[in-house]
ZADO-608387 format. One record per residue (C-alpha): x, y, z. Coordinates in steps of 0.02 Angstrom, whole numbers, always signed. Layout:
<martis>
+--------+--------+--------+
!      X !      Y !      Z !
+--------+--------+--------+
!      X !      Y !      Z !
...
+--------+--------+--------+
</martis>
This chain:
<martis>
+--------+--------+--------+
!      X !      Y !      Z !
+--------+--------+--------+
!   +419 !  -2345 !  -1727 !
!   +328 !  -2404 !  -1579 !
!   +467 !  -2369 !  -1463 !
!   +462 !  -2180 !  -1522 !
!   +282 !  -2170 !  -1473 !
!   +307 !  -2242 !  -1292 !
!   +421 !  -2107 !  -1272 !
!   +323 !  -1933 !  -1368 !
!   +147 !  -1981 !  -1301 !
!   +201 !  -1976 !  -1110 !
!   +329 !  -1833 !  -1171 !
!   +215 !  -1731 !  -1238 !
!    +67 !  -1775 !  -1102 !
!   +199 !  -1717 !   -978 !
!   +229 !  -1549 !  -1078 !
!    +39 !  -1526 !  -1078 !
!    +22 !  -1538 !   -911 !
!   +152 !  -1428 !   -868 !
!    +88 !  -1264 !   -963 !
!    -71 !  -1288 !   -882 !
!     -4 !  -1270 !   -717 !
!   +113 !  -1143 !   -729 !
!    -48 !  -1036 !   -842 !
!   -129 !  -1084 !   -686 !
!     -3 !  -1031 !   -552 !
!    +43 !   -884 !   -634 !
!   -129 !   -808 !   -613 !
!   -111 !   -831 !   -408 !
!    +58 !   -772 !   -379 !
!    +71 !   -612 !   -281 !
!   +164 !   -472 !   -393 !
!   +184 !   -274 !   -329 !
!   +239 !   -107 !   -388 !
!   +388 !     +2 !   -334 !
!   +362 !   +169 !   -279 !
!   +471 !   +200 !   -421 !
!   +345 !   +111 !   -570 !
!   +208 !   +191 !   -454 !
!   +309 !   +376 !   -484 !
!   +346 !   +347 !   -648 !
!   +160 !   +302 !   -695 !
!   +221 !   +118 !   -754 !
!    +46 !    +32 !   -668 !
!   -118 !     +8 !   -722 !
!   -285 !   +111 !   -674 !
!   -369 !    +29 !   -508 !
!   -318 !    -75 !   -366 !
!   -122 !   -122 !   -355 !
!     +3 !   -168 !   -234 !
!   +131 !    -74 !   -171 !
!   +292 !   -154 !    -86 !
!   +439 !    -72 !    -16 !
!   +522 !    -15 !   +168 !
!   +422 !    +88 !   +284 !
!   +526 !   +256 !   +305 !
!   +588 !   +278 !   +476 !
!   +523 !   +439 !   +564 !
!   +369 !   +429 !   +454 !
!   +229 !   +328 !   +552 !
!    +91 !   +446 !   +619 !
!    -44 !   +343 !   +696 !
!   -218 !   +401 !   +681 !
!   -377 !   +368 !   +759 !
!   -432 !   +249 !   +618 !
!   -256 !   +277 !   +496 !
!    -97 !   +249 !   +506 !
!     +4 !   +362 !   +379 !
!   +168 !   +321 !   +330 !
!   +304 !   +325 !   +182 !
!   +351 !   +178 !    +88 !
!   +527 !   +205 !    -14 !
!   +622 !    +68 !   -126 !
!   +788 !   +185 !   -108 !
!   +745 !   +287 !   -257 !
!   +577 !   +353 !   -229 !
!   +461 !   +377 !    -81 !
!   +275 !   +371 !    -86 !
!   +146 !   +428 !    +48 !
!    +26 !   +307 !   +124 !
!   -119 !   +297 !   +198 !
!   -167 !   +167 !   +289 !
!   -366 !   +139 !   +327 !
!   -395 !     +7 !   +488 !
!   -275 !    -76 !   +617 !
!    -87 !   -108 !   +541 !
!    -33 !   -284 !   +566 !
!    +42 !   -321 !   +761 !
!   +226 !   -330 !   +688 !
!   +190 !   -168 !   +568 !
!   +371 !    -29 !   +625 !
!   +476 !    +75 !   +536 !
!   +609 !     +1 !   +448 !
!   +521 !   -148 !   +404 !
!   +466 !   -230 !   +230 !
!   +259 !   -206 !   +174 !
!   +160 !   -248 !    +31 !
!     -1 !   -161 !    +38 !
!   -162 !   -176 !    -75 !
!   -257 !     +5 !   -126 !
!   -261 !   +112 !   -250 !
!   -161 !   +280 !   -289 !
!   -215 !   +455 !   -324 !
!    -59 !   +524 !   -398 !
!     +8 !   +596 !   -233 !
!    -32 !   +466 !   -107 !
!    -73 !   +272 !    -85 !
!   -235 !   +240 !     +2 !
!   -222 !    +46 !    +82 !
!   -357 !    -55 !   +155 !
!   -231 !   -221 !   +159 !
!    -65 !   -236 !   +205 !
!    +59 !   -391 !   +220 !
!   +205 !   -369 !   +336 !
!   +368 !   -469 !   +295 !
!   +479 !   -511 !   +457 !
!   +601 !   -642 !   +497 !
!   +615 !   -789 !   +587 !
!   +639 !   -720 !   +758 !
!   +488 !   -681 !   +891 !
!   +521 !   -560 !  +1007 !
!   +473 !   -556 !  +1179 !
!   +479 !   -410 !  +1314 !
!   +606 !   -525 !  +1407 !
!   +724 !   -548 !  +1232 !
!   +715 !   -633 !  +1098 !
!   +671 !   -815 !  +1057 !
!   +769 !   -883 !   +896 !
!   +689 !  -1023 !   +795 !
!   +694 !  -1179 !   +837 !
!   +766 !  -1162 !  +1008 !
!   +662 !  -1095 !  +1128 !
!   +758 !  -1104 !  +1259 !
!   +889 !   -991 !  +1221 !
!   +834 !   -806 !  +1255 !
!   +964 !   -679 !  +1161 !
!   +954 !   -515 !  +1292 !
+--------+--------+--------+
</martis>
């Protein structure tokens, strides 16, 4: 009997600790909406965010907006964007962006970019790790 104990207590210690972090992690993890859910009304009242590609031939740059389209390949949203866009913000590329929607249009005051591991340069590009080789 005391063998079985040595191994539930630390077993179920172990369990209990588990469910309180992933309660805890849960609560911090960054979810977003499709322009599809967004479309199809599947999100709540108030703030969300919105991820998908930015539309080529969409980007109008204001004096204090940028308005754009985001589209998951289904649907296509309008955006507007309130403040400076991130430095690596261009069509084509991935965005999750924080606002709220109006039924027609997303008005964002945040926006994430998502990019890859290479930095460009106006001489070429630099890949990771080797900074050395320039790719022209």
């Amino acid at each position: 009997m005391r063998r079985y104990w040595r191994f539930v207590l630390p077993a179920g210690l172990g369990v209990v600790v588990l469910v309180v972090l992933l309660v805890n992690l849960s609560s911090s993890l960054v979810y977003f909406v499709t322009p599809t859910e967004l479309v199809d009304g599947a999100v709540p009242e108030g703030r969300n965010r919105l991820g998908g590609q930015v539309e080529r031939g969409s980007v109008v740059a204001g004096a204090e907006t940028v308005s754009f389209s985001v589209t998951d390949g289904r649907h296509v949203v309008a955006v507007v964007h309130s403040g400076s866009p991130q430095q690596l913000f261009q069509e084509g590329i991935g965005v999750v962006l924080e606002g709220t929607w109006d039924g027609a249009t997303f008005r964002s005051d945040t926006m994430l970019v998502r990019h890859d591991e290479q930095y460009r340069t106006d001489d070429g590009v630099y890949e990771e790790g080797d900074p050395s080789s320039v790719i022209e």
